[in-house]
C-alpha positions as a LaTeX table, in Angstrom:
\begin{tabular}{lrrr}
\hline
Residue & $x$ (\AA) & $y$ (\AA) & $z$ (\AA) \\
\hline
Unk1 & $-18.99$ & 58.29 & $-36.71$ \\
Unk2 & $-19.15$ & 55.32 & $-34.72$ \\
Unk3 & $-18.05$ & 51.78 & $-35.06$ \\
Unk4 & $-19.62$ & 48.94 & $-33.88$ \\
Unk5 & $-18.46$ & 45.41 & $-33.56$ \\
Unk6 & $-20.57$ & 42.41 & $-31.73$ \\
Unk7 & $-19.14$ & 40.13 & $-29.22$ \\
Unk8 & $-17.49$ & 37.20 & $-30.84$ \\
Unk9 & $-14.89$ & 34.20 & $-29.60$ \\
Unk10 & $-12.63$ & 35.75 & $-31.68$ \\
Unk11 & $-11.35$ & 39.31 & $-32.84$ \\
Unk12 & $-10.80$ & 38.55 & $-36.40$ \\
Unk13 & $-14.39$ & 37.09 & $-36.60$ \\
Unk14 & $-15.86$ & 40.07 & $-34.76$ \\
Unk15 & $-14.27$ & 42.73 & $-36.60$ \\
Unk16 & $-15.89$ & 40.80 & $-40.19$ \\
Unk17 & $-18.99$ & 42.21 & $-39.04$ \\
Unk18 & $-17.93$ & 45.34 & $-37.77$ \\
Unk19 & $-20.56$ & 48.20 & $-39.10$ \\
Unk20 & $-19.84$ & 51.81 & $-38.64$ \\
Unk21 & $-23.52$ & 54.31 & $-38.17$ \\
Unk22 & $-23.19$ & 58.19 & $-38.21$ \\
Unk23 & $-24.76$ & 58.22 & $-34.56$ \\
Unk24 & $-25.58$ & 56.15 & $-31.77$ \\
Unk25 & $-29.53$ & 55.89 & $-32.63$ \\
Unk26 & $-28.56$ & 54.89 & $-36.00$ \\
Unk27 & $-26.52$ & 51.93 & $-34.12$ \\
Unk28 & $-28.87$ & 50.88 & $-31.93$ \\
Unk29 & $-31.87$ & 50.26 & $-34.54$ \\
Unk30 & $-29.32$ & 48.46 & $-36.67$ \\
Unk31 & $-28.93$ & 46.15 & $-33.56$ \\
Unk32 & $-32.26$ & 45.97 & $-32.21$ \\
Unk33 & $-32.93$ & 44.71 & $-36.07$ \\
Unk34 & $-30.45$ & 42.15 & $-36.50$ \\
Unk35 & $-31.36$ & 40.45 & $-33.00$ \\
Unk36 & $-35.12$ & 40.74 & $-34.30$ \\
Unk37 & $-33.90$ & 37.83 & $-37.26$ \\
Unk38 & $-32.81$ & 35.90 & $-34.36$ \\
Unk39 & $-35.31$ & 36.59 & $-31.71$ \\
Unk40 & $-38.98$ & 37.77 & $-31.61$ \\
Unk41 & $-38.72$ & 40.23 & $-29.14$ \\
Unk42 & $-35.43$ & 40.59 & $-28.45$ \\
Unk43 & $-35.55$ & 43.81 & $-26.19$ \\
Unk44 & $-36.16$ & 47.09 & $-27.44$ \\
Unk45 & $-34.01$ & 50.37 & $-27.88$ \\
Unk46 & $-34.20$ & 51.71 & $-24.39$ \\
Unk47 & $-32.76$ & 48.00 & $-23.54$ \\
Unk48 & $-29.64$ & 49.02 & $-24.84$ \\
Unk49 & $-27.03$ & 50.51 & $-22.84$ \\
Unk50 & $-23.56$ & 52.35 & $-23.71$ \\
Unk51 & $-21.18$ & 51.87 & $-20.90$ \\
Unk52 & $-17.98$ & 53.99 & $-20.23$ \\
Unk53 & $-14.92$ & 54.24 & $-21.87$ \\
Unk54 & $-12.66$ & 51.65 & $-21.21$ \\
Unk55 & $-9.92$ & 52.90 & $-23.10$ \\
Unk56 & $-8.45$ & 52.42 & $-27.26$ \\
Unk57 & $-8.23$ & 49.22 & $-28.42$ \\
Unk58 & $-4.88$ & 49.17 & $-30.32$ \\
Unk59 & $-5.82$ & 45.64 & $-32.18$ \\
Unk60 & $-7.87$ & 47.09 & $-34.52$ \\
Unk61 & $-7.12$ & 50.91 & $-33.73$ \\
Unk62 & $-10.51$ & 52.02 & $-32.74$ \\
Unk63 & $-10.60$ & 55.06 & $-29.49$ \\
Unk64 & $-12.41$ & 55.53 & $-26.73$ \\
Unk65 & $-13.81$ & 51.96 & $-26.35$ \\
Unk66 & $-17.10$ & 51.33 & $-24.83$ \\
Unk67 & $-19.42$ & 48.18 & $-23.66$ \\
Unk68 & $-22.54$ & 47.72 & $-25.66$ \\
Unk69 & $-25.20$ & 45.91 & $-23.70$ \\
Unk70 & $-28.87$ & 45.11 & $-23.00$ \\
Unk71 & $-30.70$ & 45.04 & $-19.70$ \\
Unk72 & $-33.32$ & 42.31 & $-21.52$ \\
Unk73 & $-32.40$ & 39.89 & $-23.62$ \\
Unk74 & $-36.17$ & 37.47 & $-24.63$ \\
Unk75 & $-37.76$ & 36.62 & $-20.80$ \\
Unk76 & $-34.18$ & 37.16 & $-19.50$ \\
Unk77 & $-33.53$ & 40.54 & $-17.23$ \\
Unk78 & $-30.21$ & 41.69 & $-16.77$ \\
Unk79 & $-30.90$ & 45.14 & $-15.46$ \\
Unk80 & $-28.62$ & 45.43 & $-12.43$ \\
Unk81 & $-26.17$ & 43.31 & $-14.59$ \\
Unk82 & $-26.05$ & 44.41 & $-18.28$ \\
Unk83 & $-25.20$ & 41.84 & $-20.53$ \\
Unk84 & $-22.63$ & 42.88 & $-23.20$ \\
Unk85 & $-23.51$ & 42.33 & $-27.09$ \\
Unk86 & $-20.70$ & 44.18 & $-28.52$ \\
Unk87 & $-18.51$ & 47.30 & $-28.68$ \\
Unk88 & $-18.35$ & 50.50 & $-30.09$ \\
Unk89 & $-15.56$ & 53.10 & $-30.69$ \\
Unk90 & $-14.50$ & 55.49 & $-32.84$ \\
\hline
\end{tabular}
C-alpha cells in the first residue's frame, strides 16, 4: 500500500486529502487525473517522478518518505529540476 499526500502550506490541510492506492501506477493515474480538472494537459505519467527516501515522517507516522514530482508541469519544464507535488510513504 502506498499513501499519498499533495503539497500543501500546511500539514493538517495536506493530510485531509491524503489517498492511499495499492501501487504506485494506481497513484500516479489518480494524480495525473486530478491535475487534468485543473489543467488541460497537465503532464503525463512518465512526467512523474518518485524520488528517494528521505526518511519517516513521525507527524503523521507514515515510513520511508519519498518526493513526488513532475518534470512538466503545462508549457513549464522542470526536467533537470523536478518540481515536487506531493509525498508518498507507507
Amino acid at each position: 500500500m502506498i499513501k499519498y499526500r499533495p503539497q500543501r502550506q500546511y500539514i493538517d490541510e495536506a493530510m485531509t486529502e491524503a489517498r492511499t492506492f495499492e501501487n504506485l501506477d494506481a497513484m500516479k493515474i489518480f494524480i495525473l487525473e486530478h491535475w487534468r480538472k485543473i489543467i488541460p494537459d497537465p503532464f503525463s505519467l512518465d512526467d512523474i517522478v518518485i524520488g528517494q527516501v528521505i526518511g519517516d515522517d513521525k507527524r503523521i507516522g507514515w515510513k520511508n518518505v519519498r518526493h513526488v514530482c513532475v518534470k512538466r508541469m503545462g508549457k513549464e519544464v522542470y526536467y533537470i529540476n523536478p518540481q515536487c507535488i506531493g509525498w508518498c510513504g507507507e
